[in-house]
PDB file with SEQRES, HELIX, SHEET and CRYST1 records, atoms N, CA, C and O in Angstrom:
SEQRES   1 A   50  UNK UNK UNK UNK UNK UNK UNK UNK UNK UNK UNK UNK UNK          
SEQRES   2 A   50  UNK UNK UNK UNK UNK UNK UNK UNK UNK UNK UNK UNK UNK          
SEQRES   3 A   50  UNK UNK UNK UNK UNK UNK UNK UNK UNK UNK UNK UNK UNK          
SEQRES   4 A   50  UNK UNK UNK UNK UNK UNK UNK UNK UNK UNK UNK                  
HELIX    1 AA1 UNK A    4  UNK A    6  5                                   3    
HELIX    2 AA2 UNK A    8  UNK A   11  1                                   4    
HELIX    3 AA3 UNK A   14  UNK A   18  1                                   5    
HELIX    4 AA4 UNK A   21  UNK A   40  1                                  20    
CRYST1    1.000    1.000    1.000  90.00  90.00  90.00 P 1           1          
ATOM      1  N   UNK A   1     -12.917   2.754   4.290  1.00  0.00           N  
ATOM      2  CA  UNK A   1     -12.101   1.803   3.552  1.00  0.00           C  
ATOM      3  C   UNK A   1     -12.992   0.625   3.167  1.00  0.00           C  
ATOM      4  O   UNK A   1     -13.813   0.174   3.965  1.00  0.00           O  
ATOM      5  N   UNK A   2     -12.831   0.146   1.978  1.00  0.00           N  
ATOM      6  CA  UNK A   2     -13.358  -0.957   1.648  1.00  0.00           C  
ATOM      7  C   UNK A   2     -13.228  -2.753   1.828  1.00  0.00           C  
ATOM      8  O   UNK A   2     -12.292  -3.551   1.768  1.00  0.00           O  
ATOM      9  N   UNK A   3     -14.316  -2.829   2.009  1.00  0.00           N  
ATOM     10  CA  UNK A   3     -14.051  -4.527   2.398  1.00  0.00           C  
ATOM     11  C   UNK A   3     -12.367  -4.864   1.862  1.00  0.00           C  
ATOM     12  O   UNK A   3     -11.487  -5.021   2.709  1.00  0.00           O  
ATOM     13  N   UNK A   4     -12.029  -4.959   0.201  1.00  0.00           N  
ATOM     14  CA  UNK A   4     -11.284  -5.525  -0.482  1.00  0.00           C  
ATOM     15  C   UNK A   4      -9.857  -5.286   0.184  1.00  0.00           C  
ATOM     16  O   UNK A   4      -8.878  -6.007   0.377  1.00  0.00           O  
ATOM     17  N   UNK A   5     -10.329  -3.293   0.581  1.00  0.00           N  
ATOM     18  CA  UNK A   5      -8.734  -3.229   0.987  1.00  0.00           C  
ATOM     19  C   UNK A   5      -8.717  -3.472   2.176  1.00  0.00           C  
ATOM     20  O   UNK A   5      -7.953  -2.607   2.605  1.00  0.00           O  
ATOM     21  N   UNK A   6      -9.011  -4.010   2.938  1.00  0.00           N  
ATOM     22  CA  UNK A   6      -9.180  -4.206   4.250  1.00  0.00           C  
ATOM     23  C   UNK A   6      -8.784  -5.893   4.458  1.00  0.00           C  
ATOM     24  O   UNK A   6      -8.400  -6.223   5.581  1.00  0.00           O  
ATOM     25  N   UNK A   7      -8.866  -6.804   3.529  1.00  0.00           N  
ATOM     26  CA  UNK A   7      -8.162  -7.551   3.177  1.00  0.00           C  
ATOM     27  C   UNK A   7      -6.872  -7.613   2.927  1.00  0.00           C  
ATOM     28  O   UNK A   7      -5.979  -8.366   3.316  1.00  0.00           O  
ATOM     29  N   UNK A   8      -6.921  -6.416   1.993  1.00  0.00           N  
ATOM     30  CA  UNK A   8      -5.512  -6.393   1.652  1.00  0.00           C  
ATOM     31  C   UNK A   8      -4.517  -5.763   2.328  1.00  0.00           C  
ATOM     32  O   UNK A   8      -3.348  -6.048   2.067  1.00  0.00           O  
ATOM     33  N   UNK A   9      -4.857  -4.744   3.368  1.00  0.00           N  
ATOM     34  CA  UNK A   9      -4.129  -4.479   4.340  1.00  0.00           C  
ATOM     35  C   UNK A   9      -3.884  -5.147   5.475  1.00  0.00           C  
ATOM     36  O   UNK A   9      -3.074  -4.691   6.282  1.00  0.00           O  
ATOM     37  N   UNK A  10      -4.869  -6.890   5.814  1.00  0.00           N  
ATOM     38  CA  UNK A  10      -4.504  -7.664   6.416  1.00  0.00           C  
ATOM     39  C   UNK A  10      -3.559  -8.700   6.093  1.00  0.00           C  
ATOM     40  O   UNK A  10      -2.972  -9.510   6.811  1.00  0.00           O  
ATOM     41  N   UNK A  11      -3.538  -8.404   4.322  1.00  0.00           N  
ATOM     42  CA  UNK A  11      -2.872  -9.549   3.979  1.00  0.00           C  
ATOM     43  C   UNK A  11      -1.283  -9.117   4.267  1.00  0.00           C  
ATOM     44  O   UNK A  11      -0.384  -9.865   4.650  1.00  0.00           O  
ATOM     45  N   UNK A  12      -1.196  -7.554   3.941  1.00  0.00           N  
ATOM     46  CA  UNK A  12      -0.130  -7.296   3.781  1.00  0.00           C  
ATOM     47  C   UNK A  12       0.678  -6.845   5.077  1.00  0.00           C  
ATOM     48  O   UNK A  12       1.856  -6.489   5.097  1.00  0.00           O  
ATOM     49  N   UNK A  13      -0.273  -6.941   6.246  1.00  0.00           N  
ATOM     50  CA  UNK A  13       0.372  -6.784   7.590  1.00  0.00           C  
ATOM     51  C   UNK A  13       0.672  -8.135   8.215  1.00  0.00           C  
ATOM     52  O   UNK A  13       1.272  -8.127   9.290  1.00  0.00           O  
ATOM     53  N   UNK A  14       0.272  -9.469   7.586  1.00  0.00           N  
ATOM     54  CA  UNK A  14       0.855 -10.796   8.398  1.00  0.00           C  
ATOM     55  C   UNK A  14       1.882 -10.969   7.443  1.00  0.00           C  
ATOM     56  O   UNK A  14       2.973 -11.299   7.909  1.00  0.00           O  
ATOM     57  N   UNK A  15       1.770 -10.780   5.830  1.00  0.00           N  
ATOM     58  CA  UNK A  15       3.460 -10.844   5.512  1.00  0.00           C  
ATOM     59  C   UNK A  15       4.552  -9.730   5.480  1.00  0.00           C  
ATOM     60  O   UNK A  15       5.656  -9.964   4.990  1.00  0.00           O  
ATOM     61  N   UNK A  16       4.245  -8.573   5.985  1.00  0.00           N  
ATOM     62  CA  UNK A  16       5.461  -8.064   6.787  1.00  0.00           C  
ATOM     63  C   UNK A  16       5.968  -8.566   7.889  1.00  0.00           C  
ATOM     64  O   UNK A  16       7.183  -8.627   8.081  1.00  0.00           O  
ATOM     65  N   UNK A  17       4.944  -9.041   8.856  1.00  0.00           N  
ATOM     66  CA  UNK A  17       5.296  -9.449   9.886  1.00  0.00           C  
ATOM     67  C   UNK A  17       6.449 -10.992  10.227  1.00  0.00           C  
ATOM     68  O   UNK A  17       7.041 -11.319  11.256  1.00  0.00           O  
ATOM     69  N   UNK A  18       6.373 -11.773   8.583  1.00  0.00           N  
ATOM     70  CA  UNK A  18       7.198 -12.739   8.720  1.00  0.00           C  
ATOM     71  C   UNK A  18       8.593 -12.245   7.282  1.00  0.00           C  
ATOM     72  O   UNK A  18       9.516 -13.046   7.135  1.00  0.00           O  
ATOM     73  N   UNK A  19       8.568 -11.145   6.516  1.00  0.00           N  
ATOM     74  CA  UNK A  19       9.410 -11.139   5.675  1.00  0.00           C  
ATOM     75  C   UNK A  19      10.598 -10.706   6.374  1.00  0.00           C  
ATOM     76  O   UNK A  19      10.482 -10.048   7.408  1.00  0.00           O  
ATOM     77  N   UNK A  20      11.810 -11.035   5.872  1.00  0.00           N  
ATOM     78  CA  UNK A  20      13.254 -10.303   6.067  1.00  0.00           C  
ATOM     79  C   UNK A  20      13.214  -8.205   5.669  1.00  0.00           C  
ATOM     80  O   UNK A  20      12.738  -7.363   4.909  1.00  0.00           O  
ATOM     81  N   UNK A  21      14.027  -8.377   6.760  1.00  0.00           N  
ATOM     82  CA  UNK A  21      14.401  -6.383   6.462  1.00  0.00           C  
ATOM     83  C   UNK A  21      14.427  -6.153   4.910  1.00  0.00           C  
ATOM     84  O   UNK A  21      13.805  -5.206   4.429  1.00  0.00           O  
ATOM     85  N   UNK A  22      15.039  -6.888   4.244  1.00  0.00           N  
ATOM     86  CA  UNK A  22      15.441  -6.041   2.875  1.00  0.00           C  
ATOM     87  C   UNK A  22      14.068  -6.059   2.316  1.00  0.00           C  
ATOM     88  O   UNK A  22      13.606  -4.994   1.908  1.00  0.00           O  
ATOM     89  N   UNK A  23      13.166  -7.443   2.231  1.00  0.00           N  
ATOM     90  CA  UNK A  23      12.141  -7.352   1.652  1.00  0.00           C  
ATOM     91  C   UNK A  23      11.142  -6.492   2.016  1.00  0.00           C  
ATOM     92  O   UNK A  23      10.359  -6.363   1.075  1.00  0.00           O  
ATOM     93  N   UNK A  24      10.739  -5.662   3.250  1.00  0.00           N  
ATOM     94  CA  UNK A  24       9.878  -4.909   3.883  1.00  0.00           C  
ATOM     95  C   UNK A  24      10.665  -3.839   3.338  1.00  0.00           C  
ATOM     96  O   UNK A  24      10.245  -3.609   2.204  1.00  0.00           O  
ATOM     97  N   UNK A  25      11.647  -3.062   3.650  1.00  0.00           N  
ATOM     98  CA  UNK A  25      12.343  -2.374   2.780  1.00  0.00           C  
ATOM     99  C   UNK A  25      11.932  -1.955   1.015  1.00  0.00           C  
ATOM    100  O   UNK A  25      11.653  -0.917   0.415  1.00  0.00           O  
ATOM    101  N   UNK A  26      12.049  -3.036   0.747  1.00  0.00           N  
ATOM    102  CA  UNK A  26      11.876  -3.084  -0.590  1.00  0.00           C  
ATOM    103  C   UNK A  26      10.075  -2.239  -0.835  1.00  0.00           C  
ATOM    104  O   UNK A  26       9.730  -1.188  -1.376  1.00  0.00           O  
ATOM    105  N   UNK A  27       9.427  -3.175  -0.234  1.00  0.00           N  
ATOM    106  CA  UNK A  27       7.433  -2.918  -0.094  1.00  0.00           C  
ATOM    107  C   UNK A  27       7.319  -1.577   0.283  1.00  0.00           C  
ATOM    108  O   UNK A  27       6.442  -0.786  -0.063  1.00  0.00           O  
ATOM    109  N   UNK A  28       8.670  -1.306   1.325  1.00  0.00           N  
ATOM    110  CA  UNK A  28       8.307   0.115   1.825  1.00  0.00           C  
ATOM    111  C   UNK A  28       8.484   1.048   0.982  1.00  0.00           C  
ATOM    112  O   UNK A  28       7.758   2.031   0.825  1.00  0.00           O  
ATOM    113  N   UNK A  29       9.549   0.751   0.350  1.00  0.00           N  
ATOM    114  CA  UNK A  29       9.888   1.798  -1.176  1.00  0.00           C  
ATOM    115  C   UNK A  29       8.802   2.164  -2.035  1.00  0.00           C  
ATOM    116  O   UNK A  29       8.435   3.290  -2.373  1.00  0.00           O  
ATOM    117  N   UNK A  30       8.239   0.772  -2.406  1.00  0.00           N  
ATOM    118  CA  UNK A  30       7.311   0.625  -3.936  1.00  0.00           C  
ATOM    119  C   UNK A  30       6.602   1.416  -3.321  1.00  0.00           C  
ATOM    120  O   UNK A  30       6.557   2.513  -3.879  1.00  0.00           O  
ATOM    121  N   UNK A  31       5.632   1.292  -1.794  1.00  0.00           N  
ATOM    122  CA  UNK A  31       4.678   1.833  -1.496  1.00  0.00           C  
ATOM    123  C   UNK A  31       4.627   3.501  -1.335  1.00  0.00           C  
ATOM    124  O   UNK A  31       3.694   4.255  -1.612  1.00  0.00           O  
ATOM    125  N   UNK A  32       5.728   3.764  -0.885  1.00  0.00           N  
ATOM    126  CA  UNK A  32       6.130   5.374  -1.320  1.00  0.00           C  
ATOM    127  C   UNK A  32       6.364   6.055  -2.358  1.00  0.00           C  
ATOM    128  O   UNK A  32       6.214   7.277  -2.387  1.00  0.00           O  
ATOM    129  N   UNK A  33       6.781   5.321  -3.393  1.00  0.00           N  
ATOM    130  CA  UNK A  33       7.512   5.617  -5.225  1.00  0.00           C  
ATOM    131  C   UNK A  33       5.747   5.963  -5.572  1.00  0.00           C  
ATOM    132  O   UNK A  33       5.302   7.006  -6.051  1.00  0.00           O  
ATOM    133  N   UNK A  34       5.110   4.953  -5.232  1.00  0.00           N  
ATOM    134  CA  UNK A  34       3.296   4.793  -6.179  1.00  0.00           C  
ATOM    135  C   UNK A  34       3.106   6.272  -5.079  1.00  0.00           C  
ATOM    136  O   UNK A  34       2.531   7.092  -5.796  1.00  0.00           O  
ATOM    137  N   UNK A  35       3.245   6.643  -4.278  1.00  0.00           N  
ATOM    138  CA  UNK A  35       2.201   8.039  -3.599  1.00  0.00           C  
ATOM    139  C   UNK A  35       3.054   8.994  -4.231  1.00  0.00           C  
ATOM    140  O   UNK A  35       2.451   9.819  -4.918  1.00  0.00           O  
ATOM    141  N   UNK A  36       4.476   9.119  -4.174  1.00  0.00           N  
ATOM    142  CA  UNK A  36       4.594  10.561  -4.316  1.00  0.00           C  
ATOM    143  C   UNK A  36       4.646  10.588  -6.036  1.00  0.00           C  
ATOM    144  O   UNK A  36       5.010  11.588  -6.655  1.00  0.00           O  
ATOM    145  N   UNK A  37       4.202   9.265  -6.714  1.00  0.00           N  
ATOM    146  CA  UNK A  37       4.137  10.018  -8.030  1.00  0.00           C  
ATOM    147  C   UNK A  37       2.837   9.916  -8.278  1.00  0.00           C  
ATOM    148  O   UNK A  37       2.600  10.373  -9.396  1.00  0.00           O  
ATOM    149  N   UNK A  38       1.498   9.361  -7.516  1.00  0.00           N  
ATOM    150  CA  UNK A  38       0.268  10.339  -7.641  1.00  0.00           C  
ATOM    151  C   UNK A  38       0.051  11.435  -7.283  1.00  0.00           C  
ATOM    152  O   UNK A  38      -1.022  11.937  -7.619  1.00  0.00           O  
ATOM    153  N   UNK A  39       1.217  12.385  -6.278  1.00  0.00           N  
ATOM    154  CA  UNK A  39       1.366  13.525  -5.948  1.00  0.00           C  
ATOM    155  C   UNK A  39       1.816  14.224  -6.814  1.00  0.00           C  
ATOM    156  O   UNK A  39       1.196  15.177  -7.286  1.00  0.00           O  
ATOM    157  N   UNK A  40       2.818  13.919  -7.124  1.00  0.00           N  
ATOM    158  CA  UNK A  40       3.114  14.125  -8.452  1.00  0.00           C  
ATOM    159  C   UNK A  40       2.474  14.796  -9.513  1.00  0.00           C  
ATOM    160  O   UNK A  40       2.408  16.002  -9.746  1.00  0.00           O  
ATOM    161  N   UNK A  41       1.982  13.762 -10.161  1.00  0.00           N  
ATOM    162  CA  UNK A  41       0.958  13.861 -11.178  1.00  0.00           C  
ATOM    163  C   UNK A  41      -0.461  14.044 -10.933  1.00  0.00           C  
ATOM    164  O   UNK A  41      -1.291  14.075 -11.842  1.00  0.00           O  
ATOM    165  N   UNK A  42      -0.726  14.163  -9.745  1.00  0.00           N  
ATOM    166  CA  UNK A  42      -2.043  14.594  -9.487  1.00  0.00           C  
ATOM    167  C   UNK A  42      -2.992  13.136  -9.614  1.00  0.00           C  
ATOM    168  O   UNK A  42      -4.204  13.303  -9.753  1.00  0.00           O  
ATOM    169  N   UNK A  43      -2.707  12.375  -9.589  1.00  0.00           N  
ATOM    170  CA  UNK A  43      -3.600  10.987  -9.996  1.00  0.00           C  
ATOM    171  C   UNK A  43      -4.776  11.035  -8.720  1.00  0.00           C  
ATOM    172  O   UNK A  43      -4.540  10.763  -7.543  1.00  0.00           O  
ATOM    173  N   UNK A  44      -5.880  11.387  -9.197  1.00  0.00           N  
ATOM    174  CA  UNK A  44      -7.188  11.064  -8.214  1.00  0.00           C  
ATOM    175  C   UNK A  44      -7.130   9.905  -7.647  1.00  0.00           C  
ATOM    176  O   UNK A  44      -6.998   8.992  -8.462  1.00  0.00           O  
ATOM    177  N   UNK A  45      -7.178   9.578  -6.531  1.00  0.00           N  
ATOM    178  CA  UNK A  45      -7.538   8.314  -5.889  1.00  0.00           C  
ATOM    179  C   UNK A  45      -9.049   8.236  -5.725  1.00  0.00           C  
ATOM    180  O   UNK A  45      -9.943   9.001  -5.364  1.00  0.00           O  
ATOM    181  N   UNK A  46      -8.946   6.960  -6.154  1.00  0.00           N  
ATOM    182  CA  UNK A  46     -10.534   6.593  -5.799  1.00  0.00           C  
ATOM    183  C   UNK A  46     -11.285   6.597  -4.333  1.00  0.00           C  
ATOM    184  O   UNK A  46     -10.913   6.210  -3.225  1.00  0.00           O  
ATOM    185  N   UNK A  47     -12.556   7.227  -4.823  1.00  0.00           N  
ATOM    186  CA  UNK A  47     -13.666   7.405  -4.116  1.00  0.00           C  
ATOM    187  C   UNK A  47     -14.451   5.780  -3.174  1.00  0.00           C  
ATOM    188  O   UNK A  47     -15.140   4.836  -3.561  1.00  0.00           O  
ATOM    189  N   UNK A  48     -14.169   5.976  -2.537  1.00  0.00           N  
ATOM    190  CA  UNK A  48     -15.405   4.940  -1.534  1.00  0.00           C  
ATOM    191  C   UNK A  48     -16.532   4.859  -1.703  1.00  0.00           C  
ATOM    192  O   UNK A  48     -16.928   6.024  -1.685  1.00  0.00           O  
ATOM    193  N   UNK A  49     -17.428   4.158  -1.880  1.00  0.00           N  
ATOM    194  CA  UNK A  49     -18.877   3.980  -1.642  1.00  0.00           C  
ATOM    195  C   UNK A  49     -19.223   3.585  -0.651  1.00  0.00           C  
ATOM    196  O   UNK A  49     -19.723   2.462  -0.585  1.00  0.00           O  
ATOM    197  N   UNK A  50     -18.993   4.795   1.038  1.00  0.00           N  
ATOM    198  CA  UNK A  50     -19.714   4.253   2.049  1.00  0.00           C  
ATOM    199  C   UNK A  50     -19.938   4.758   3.208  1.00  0.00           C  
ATOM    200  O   UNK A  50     -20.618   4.142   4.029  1.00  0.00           O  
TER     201      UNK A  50                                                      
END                                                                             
C-alpha cells in the first residue's frame, strides 16, 4: 500500500471513529457500490510501485 493511501486510510479511520451510525453507514455503502461495480465492469485497480 502506498504512502498516500495509508494516509488516507488513517484519515478515514479517526473520522469513522467520531461520525454518527447513519453517516458510517452511508461511507459504508459508497465504499461497497465503487467495488462491486469495478467487479462489475472489470475496472483494473491500480498497480503499486513497491
Amino acid at each position: 500500500m502506498s504512502e498516500e493511501n495509508k494516509k488516507i486510510m488513517e484519515s478515514l479511520k479517526n473520522a469513522v471513529d467520531v461520525m454518527p451510525e447513519g453517516k458510517r453507514e452511508f461511507l459504508r455503502g459508497y465504499a461497497e457500490a465503487v467495488n462491486t461495480m469495478a467487479q462489475i465492469y472489470g475496472i483494473p485497480r491500480p498497480q503499486e510501485n513497491g
